[in-house]
C-alpha positions in Angstrom: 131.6 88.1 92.4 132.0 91.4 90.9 132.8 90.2 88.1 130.1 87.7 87.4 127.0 89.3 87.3 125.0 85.9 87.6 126.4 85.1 91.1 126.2 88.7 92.2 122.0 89.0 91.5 122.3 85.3 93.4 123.5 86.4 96.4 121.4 89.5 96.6 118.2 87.5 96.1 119.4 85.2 99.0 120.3 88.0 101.1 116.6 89.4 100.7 115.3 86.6 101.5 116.9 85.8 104.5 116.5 89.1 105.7 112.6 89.1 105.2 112.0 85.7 107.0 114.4 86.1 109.3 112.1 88.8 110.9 109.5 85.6 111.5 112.1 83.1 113.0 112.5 85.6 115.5 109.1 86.6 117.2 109.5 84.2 119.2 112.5 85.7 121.2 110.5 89.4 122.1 107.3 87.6 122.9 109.3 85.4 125.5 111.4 88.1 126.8 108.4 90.3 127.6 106.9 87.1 129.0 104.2 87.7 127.1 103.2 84.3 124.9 100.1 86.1 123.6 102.0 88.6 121.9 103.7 86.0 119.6 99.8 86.0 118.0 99.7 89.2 117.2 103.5 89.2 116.1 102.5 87.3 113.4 99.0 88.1 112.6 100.5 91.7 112.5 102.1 90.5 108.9 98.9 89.0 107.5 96.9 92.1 108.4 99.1 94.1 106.6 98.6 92.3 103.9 95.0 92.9 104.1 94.9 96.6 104.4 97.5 96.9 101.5 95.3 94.6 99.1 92.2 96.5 100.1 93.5 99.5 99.7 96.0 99.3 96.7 95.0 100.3 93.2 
């Protein structure tokens, strides 16, 4: 892979992307652990939120 440029920006666009969603696939696990259901809402509200600050306060 080194050597092919091509396969090498591949594999580092999957690897982001698995490593940002993967955060989602587990909020389930904490929010269960804690036995706490309600905090899977706000696990992934917390995401959409920050969205909304950043957008209303980005240039």
């Amino acid at each position: 892979m080194a050597r092919r440029p091509d396969l090498l920006g591949t594999c580092l666009a999957d690897l982001a992307a698995t490593v940002f969603a993967l955060s989602t696939a587990l909020f389930p696990f904490p929010a269960e652990e804690l036995a706490a259901p309600w905090a899977l809402g706000l696990l992934y509200s917390a995401s959409a939120a920050g969205s909304l600050v950043a957008g209303a306060t980005g240039g």
